[in-house]
N, CA, C and O atoms as a printed pandas DataFrame, in Angstrom:
     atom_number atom_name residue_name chain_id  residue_number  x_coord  y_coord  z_coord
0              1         N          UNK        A               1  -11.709    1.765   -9.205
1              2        CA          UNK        A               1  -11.559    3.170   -8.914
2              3         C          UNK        A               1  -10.275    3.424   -8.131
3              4         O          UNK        A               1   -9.541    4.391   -8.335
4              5         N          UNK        A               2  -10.047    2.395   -7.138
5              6        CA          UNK        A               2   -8.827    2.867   -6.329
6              7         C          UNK        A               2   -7.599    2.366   -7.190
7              8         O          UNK        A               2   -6.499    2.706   -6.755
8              9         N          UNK        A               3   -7.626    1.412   -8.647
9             10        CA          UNK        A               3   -6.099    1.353   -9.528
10            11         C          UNK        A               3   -6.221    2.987  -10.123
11            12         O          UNK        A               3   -5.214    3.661  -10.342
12            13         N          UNK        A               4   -7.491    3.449  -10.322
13            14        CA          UNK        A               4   -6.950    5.010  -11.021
14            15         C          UNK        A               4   -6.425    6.132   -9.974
15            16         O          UNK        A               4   -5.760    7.138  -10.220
16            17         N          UNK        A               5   -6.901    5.679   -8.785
17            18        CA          UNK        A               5   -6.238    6.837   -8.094
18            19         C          UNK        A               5   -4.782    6.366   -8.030
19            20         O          UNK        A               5   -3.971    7.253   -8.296
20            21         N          UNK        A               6   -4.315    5.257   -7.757
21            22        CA          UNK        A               6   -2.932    5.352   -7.592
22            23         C          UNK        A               6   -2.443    5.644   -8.610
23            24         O          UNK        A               6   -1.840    6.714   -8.535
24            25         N          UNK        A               7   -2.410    5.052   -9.826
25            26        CA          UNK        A               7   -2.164    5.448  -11.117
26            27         C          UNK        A               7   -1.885    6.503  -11.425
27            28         O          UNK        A               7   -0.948    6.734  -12.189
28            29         N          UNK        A               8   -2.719    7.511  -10.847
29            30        CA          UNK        A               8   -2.474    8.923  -11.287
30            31         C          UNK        A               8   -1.422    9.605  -10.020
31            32         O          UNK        A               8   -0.689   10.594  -10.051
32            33         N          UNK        A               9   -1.703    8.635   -8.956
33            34        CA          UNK        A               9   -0.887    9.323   -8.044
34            35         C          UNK        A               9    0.616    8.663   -7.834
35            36         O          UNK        A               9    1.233    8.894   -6.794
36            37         N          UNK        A              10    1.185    7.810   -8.900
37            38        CA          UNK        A              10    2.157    7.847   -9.421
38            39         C          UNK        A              10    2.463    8.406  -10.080
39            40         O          UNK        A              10    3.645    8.723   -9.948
40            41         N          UNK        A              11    1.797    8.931  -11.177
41            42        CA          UNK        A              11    2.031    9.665  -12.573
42            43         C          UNK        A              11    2.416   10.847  -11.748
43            44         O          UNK        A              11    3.643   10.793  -11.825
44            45         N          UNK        A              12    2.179   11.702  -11.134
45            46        CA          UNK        A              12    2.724   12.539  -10.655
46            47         C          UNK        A              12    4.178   12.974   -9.653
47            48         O          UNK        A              12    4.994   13.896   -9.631
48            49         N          UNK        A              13    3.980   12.004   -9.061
49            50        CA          UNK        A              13    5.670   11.672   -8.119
50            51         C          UNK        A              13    6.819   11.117   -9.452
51            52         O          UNK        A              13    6.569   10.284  -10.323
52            53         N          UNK        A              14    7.590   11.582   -9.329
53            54        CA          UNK        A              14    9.202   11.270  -10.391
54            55         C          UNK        A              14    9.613    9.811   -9.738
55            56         O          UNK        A              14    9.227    9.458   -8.624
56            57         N          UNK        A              15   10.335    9.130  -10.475
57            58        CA          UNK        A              15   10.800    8.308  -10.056
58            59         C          UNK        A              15   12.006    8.524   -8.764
59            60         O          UNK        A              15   12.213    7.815   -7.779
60            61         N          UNK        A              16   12.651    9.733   -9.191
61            62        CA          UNK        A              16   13.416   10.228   -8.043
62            63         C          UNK        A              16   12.685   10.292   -6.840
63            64         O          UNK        A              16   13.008    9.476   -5.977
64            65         N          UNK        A              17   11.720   11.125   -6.576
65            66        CA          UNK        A              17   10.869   11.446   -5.542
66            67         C          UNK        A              17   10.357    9.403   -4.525
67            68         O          UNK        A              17   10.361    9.258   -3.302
68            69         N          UNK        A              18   10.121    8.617   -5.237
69            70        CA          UNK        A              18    9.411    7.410   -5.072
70            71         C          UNK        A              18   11.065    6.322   -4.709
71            72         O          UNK        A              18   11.006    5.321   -3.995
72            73         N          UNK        A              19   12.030    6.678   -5.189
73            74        CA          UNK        A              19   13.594    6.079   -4.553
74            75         C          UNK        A              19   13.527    6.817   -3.018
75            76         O          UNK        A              19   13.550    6.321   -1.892
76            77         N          UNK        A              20   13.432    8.259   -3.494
77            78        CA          UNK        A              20   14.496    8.725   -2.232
78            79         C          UNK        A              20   13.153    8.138   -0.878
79            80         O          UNK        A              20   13.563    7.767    0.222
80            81         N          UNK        A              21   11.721    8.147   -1.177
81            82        CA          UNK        A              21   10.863    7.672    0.072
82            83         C          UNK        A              21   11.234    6.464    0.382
83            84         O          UNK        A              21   11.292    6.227    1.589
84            85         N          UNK        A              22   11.566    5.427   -0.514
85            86        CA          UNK        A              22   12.249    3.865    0.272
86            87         C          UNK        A              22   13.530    3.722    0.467
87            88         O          UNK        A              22   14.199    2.803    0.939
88            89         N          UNK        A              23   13.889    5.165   -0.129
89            90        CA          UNK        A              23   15.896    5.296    0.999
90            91         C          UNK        A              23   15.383    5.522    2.122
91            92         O          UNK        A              23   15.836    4.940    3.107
92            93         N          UNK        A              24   14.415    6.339    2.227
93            94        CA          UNK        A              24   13.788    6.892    3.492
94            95         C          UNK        A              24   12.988    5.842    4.387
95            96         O          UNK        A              24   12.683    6.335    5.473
96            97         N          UNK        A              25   12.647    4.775    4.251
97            98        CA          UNK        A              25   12.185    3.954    4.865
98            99         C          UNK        A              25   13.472    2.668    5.119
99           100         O          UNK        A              25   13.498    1.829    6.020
100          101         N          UNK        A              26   14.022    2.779    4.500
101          102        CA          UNK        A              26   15.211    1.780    4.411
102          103         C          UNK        A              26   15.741    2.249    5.587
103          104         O          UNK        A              26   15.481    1.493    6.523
104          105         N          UNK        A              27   16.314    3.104    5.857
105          106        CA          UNK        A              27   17.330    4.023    6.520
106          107         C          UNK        A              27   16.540    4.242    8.086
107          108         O          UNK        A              27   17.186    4.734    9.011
108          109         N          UNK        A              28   15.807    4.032    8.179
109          110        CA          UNK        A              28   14.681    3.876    9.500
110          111         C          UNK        A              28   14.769    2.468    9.810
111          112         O          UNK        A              28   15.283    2.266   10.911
112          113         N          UNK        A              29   14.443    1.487    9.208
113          114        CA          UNK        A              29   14.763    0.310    9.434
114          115         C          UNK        A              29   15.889   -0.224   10.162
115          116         O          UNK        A              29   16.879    0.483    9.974
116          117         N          UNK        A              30   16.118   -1.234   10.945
117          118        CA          UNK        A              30   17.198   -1.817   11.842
118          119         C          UNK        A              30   16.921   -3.248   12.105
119          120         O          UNK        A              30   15.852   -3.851   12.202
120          121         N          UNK        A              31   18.282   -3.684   12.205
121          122        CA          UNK        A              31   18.428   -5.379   12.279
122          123         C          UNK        A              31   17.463   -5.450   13.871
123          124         O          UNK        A              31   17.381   -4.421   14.542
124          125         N          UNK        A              32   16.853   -6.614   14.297
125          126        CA          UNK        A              32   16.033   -6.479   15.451
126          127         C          UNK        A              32   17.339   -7.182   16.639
127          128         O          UNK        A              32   18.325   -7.877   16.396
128          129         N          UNK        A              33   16.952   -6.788   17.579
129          130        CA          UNK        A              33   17.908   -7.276   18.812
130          131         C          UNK        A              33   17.490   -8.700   18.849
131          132         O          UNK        A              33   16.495   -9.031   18.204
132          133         N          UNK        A              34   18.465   -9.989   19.868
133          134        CA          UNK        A              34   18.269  -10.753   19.697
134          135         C          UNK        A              34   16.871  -11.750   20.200
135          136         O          UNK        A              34   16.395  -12.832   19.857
136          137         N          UNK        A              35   16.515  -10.552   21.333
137          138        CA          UNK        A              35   15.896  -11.342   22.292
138          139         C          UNK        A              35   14.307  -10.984   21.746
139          140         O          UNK        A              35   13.398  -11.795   21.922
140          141         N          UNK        A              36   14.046   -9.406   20.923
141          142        CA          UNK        A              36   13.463   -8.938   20.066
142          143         C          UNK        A              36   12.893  -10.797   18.679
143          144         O          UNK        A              36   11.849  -11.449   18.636
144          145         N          UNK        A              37   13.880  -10.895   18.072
145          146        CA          UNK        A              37   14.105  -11.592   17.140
146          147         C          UNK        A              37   13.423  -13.159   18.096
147          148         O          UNK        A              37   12.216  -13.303   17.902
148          149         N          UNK        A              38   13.951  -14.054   18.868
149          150        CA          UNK        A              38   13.291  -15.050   19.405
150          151         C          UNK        A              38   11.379  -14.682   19.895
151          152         O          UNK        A              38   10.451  -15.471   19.712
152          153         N          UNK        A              39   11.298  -13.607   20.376
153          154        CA          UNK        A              39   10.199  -13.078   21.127
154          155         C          UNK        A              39    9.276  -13.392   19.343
155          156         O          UNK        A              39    8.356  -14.208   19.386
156          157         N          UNK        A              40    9.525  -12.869   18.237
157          158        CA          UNK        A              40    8.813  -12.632   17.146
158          159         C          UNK        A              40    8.559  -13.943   17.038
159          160         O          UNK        A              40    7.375  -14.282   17.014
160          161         N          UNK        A              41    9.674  -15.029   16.944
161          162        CA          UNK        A              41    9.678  -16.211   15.975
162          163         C          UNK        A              41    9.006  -17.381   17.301
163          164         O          UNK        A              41    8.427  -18.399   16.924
164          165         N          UNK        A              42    9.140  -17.140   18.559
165          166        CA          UNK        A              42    7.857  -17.868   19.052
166          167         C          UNK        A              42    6.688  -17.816   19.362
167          168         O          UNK        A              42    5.992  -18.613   19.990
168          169         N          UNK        A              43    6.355  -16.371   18.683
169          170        CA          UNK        A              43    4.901  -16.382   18.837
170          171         C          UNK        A              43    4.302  -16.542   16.857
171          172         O          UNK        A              43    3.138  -16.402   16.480
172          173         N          UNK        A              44    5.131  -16.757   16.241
173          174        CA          UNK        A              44    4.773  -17.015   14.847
174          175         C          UNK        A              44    4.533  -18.547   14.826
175          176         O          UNK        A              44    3.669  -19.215   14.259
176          177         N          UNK        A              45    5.875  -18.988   15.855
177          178        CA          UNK        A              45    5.806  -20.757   15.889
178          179         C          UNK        A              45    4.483  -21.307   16.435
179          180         O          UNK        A              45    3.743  -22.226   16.084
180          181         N          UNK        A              46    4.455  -20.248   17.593
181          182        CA          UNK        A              46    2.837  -20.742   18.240
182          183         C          UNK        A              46    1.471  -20.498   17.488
183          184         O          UNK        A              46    0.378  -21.012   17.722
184          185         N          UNK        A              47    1.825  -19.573   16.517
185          186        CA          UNK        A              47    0.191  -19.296   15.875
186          187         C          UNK        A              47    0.024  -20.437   14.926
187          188         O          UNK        A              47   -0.921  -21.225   14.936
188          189         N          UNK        A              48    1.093  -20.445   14.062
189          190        CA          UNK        A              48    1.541  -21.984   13.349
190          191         C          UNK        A              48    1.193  -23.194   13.949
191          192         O          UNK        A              48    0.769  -24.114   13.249
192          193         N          UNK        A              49    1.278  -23.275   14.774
193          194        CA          UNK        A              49    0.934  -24.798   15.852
194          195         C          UNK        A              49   -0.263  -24.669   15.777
195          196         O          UNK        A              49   -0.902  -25.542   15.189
196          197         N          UNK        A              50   -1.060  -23.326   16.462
197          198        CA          UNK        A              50   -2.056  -23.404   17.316
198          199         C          UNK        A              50   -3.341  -23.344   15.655
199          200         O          UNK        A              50   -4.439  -23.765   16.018
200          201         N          UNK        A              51   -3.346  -22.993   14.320
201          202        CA          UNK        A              51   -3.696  -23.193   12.961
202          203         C          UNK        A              51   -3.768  -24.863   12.613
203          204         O          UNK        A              51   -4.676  -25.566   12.167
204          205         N          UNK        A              52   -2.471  -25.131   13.004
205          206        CA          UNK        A              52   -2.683  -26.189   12.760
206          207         C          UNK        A              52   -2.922  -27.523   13.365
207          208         O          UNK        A              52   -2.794  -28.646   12.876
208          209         N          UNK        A              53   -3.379  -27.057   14.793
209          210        CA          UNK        A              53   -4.077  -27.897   15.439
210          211         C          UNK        A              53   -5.697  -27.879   15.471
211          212         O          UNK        A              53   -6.494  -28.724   15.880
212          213         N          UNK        A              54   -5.912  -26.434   14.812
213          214        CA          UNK        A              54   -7.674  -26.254   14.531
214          215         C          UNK        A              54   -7.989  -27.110   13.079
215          216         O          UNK        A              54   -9.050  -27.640   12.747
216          217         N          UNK        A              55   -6.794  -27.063   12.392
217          218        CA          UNK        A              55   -7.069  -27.785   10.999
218          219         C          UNK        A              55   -7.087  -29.727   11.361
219          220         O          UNK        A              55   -7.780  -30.654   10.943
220          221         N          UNK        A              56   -6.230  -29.645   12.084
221          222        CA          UNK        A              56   -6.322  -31.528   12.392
222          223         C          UNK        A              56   -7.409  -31.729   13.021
223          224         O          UNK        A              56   -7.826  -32.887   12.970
224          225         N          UNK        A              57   -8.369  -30.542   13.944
225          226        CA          UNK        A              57   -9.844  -31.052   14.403
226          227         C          UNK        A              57  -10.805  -30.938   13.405
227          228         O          UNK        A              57  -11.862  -31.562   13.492
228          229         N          UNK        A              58  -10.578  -30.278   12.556
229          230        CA          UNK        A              58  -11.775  -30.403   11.875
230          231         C          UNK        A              58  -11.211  -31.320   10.852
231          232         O          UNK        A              58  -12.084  -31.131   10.005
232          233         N          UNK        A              59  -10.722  -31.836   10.516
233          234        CA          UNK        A              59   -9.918  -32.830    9.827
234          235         C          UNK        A              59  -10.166  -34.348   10.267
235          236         O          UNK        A              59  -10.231  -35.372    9.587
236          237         N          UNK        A              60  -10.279  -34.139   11.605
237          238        CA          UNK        A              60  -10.805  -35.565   12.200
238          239         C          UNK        A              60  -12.175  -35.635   12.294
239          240         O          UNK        A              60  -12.821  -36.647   12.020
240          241         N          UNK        A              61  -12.756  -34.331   12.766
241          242        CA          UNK        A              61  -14.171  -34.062   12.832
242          243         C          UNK        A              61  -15.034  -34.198   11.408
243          244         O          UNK        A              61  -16.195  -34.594   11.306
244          245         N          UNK        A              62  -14.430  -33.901   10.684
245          246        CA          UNK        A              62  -15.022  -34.340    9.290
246          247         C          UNK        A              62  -15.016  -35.551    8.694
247          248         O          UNK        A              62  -16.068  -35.990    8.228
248          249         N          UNK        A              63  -13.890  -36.241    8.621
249          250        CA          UNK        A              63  -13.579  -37.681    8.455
250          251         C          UNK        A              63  -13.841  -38.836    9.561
251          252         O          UNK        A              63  -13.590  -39.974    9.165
252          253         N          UNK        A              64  -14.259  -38.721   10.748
253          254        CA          UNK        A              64  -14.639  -39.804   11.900
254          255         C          UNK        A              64  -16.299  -39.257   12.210
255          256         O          UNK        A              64  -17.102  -40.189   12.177
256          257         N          UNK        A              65  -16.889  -37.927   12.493
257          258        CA          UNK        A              65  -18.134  -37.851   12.822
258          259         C          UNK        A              65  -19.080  -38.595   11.332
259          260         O          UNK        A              65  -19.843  -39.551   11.467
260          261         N          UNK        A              66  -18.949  -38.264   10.687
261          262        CA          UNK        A              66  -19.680  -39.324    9.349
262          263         C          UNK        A              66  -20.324  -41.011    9.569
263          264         O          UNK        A              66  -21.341  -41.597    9.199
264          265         N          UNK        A              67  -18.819  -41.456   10.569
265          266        CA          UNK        A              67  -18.916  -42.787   10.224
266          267         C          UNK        A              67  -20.113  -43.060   11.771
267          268         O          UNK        A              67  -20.821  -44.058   11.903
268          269         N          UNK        A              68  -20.048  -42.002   12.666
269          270        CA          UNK        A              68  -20.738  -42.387   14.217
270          271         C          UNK        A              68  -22.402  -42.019   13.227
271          272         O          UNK        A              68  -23.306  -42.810   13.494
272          273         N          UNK        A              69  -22.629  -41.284   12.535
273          274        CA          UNK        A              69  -23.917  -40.384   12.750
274          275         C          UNK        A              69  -24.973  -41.672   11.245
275          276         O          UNK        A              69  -26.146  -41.443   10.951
């Protein structure tokens, strides 16, 4: 039901109309400052770490509790 609503609610906007809204979002957009830019990429690094330190416990927890029980 929700591919026919968009569907139709493309069919109605022009292709002109659907450019000029992502000139319009483009044009709002900005390169991030630098300190902006580190602040993002160490808390992405840390969620990354912190994923994949829940995956190596249950990784060990699955493969070593077997052999105790």
């Amino acid at each position: 039901m929700a591919e026919n609503i968009l569907k139709s609610a493309m069919n109605n906007r022009s292709v002109s109309q659907i450019l000029k809204s992502y000139y319009r979002v483009l044009k709002l957009s900005r390169k991030p400052a630098r300190e902006e830019f580190l602040m993002i990429s160490k808390v992405a690094g840390a969620g990354i770490v912190a994923i994949g330190f829940v995956g190596f416990v249950v990784y060990i927890l699955l493969t070593e509790l077997p052999t105790w029980v």
